[in-house]
C-alpha positions as CSV (number, residue, x, y, z in Angstrom):
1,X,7.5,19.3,-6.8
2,X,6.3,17.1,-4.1
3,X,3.4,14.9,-4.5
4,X,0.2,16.4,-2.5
5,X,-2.5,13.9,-1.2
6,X,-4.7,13.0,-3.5
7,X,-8.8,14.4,-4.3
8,X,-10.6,12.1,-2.3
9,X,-12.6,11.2,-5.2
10,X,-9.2,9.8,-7.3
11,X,-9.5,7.5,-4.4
12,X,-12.6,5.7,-4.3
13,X,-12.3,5.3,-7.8
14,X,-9.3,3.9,-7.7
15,X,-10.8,1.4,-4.8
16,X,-13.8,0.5,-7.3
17,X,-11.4,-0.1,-9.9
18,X,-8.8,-1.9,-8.8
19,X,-11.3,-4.0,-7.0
20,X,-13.5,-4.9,-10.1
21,X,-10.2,-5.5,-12.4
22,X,-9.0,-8.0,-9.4
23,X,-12.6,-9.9,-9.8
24,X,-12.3,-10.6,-13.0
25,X,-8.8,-12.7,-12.8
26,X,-9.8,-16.0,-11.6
27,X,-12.7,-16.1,-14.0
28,X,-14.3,-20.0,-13.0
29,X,-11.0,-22.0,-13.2
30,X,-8.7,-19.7,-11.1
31,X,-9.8,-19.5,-7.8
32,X,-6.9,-22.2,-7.0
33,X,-3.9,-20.2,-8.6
34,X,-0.9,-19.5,-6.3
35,X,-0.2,-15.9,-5.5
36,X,4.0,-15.8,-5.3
37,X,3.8,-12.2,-3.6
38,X,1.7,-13.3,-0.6
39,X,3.6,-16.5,0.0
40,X,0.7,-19.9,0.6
41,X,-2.3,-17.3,-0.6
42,X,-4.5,-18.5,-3.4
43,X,-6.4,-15.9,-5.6
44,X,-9.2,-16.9,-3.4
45,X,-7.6,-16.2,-0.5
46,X,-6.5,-12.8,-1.9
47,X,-10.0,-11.6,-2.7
48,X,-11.4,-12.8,0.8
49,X,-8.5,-11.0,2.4
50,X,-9.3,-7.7,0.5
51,X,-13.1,-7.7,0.6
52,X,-12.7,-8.6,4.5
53,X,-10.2,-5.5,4.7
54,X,-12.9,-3.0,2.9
55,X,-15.4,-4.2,5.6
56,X,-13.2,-3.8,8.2
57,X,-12.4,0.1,7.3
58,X,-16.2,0.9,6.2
59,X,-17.0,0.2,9.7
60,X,-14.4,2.9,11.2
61,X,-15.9,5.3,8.0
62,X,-19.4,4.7,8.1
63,X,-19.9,4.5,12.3
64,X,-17.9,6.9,13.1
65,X,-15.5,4.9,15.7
66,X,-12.6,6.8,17.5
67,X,-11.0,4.0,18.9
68,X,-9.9,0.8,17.4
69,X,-11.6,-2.1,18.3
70,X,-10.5,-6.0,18.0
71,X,-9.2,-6.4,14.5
72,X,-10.0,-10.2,12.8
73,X,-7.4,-12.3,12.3
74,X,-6.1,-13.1,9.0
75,X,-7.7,-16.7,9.5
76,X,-11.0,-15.0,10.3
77,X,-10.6,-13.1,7.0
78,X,-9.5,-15.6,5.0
79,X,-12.8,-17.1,6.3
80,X,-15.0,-14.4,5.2
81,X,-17.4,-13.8,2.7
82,X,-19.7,-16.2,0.5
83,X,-19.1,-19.9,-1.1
84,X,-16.0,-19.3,-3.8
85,X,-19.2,-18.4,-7.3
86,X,-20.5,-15.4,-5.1
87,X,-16.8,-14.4,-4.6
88,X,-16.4,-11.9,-7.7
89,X,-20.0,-9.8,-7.5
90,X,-18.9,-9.9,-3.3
91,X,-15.6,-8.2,-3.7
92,X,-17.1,-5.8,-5.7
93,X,-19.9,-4.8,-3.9
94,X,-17.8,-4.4,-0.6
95,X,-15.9,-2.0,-2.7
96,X,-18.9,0.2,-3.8
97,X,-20.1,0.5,-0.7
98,X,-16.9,1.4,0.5
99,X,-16.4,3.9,-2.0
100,X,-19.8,5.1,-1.6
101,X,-18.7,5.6,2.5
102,X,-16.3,7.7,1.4
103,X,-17.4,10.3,-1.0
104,X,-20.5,10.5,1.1
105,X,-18.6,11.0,4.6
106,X,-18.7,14.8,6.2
107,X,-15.1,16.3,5.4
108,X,-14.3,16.5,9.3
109,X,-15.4,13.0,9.8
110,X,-13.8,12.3,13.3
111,X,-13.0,8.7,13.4
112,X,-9.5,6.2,14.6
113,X,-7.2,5.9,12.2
114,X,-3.2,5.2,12.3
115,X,-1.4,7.3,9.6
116,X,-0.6,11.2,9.1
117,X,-2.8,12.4,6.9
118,X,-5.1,15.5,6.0
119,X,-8.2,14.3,7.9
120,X,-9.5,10.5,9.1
121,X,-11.4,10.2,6.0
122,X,-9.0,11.0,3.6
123,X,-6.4,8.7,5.8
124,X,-9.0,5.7,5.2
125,X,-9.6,6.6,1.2
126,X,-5.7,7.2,0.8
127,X,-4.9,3.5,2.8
128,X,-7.3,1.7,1.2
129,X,-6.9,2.5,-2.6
130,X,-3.3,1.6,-2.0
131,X,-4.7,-1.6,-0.4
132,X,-6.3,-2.3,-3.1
133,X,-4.2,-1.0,-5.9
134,X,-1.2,-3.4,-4.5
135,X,-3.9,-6.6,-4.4
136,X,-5.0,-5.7,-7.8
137,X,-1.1,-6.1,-8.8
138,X,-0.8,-9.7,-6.7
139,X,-3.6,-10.9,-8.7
140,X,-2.2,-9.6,-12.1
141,X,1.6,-11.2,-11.0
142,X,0.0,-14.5,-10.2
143,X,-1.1,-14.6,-14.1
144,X,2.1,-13.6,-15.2
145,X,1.2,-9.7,-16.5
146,X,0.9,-6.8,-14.5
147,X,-0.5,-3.3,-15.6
148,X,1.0,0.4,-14.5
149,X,-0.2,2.4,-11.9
150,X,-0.7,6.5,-12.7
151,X,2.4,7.8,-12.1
152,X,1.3,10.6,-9.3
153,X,-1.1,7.4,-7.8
154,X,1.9,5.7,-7.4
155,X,4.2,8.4,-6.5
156,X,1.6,9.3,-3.3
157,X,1.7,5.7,-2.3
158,X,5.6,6.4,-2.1
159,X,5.0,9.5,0.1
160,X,2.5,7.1,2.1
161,X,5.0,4.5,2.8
162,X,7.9,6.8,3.7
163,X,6.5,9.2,5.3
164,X,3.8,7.3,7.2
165,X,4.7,3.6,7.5
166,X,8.6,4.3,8.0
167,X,7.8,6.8,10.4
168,X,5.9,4.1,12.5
169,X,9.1,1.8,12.4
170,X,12.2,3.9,12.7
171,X,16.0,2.4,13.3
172,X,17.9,3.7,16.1
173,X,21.2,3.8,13.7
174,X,24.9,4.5,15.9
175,X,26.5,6.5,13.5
176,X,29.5,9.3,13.9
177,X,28.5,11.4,11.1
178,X,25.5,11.5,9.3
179,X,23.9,9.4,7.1
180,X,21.6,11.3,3.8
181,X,20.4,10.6,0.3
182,X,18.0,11.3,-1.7
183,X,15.2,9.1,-3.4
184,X,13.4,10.4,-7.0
185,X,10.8,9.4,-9.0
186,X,11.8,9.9,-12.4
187,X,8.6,10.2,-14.3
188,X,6.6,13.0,-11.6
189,X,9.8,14.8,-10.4
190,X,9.0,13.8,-6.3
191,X,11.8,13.6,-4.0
192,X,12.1,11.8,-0.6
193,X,15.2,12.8,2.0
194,X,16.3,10.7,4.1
195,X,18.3,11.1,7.2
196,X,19.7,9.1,10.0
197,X,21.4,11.6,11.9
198,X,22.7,10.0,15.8
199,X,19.1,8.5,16.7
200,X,16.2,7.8,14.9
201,X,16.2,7.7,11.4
202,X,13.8,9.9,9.2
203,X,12.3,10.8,6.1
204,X,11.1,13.9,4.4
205,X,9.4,15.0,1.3
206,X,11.1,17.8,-0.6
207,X,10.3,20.0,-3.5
208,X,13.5,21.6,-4.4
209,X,17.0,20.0,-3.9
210,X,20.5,20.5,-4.8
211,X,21.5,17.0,-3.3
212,X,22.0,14.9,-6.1
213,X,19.7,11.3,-6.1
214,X,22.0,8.5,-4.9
215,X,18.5,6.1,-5.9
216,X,15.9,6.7,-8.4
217,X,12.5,5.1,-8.9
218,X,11.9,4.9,-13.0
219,X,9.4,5.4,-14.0
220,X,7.6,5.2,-10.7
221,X,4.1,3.9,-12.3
222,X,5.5,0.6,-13.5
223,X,5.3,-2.5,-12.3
224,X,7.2,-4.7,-14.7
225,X,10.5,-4.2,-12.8
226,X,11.1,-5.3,-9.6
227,X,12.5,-2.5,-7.1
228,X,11.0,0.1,-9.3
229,X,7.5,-0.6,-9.5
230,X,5.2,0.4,-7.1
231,X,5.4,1.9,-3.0
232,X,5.5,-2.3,-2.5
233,X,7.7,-3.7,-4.6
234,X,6.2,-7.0,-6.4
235,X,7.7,-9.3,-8.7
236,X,7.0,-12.9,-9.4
237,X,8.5,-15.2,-6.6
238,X,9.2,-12.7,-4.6
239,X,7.5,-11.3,-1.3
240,X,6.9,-7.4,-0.9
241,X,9.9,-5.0,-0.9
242,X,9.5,-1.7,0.2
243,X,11.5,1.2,-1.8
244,X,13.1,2.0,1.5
245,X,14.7,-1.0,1.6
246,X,15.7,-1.1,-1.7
247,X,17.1,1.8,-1.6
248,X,19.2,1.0,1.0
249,X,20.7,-2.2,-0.4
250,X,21.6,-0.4,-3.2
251,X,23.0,2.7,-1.5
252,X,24.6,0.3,1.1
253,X,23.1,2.0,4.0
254,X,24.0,0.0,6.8
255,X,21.2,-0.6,9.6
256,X,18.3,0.9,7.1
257,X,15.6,-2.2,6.6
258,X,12.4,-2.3,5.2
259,X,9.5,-1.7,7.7
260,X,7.7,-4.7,8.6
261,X,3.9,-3.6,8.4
262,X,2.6,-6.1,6.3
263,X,3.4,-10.4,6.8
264,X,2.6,-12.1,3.8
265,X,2.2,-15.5,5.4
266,X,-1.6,-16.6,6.3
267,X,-2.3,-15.8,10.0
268,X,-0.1,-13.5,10.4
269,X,0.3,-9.3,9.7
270,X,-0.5,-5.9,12.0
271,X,-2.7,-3.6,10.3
272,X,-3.6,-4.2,6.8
């Protein structure tokens, strides 16, 4: 059966979690350890960048805004928060309060977002525990180790990434017949479809069918293998990866790349 968005709830504590595991990896000698999957980051600059990004959406949550307004640069973020001691108890406390936005926020909070989902608010809880969940994984990576994710947590972030990011970035693909496969997650049972029919390429989420899987994801939760691991895939060395575009490689689907949503590379990147 297909994956359904998450309780709200799953989400902010997901974002408190992730958040306070990630502030504990530099401990007092760390703050200077390369990241590999966000190429000339340090673990410093990773928890700037995320505590920056939590401020950034608890301002669209907890004022309300319906249009977007100026987002910081990822110099500017880099540049945020308190000297590199206060770091830790900084990250966290942007994440509480974030959290705390969010279970606390009316159910029809009307505010700008850029994803399909249920509502605004459960857009931003959904977007930012991924955030934070793939973070908490670069930090993990850049120690060597990495932990799962729960299998339907990571299976949703899937559905996120197909069916909201690749939506946002289609391929025109010039094909005489049509192109379709299917995409499982092992360990939950979700299936993705995709199709490139003549036009824009698409994909869907479906509960029941008789197409056989020409990729799987297994299990979905782990992140020990690269390709397999999580909605972006991370392995040491190696920048993000999206299943998509895995798939693809392995499926030989010609024309069918990874959408570009996130650059890796300080100073650059659209929406985090």
């Amino acid at each position: 059966m297909p994956t359904s968005i998450l309780p709200l709830a799953r989400y902010a504590e997901r974002i408190e979690e992730d958040s306070a595991l990630l502030a504990r990896l530099p401990g007092q000698d760390g703050w200077d350890q390369s990241v590999p999957t966000c190429p000339g980051w340090r673990m410093e600059d990773l928890v700037r960048h995320l505590g920056a990004v939590h401020r950034w959406a608890l301002t669209y949550v907890s004022k309300g805004l319906t249009e977007m307004f100026p987002q910081p640069t990822e110099g500017q973020m880099l540049g945020s928060g308190p000297r590199r001691e206060e770091l830790a108890s900084w990250l966290r406390e942007g994440a509480s309060e974030l959290a705390a936005a969010l279970r606390q926020s009316p159910p029809d909070l009307h505010c700008w977002s850029f994803l399909p989902a249920p509502s605004p608010l459960v857009f931003w809880a959904r977007r930012q525990a991924h955030e934070t969940a793939i973070h908490r994984v670069d930090g993990e990576l850049a120690l060597g180790t990495s932990g799962p994710l729960p299998a339907d947590f990571a299976a949703d972030g899937v559905s996120e990434l197909l069916l909201g990011f690749a939506a946002r970035n289609r391929r025109r693909l010039r094909r005489e017949k049509e192109l379709a496969a299917v995409l499982e997650a092992e360990d939950t049972g979700d299936r993705w479809r995709f199709v490139a029919p003549q036009g824009a390429s698409r994909w869907s989420q479906v509960g029941c069918c008789r197409r056989r899987p020409r990729c799987a994801l297994q299990p979905t939760g782990s992140i020990a293998c690269p390709g397999t691991g999580s909605p972006w895939t991370r392995g040491p060395g190696r920048a993000a990866r999206s299943p998509s575009a895995d798939c693809a490689r392995r499926c030989a689907w010609p024309g069918v790349k990874a959408p570009r949503v996130f650059s890796r590379a300080p100073g650059r990147g659209s929406v985090p």
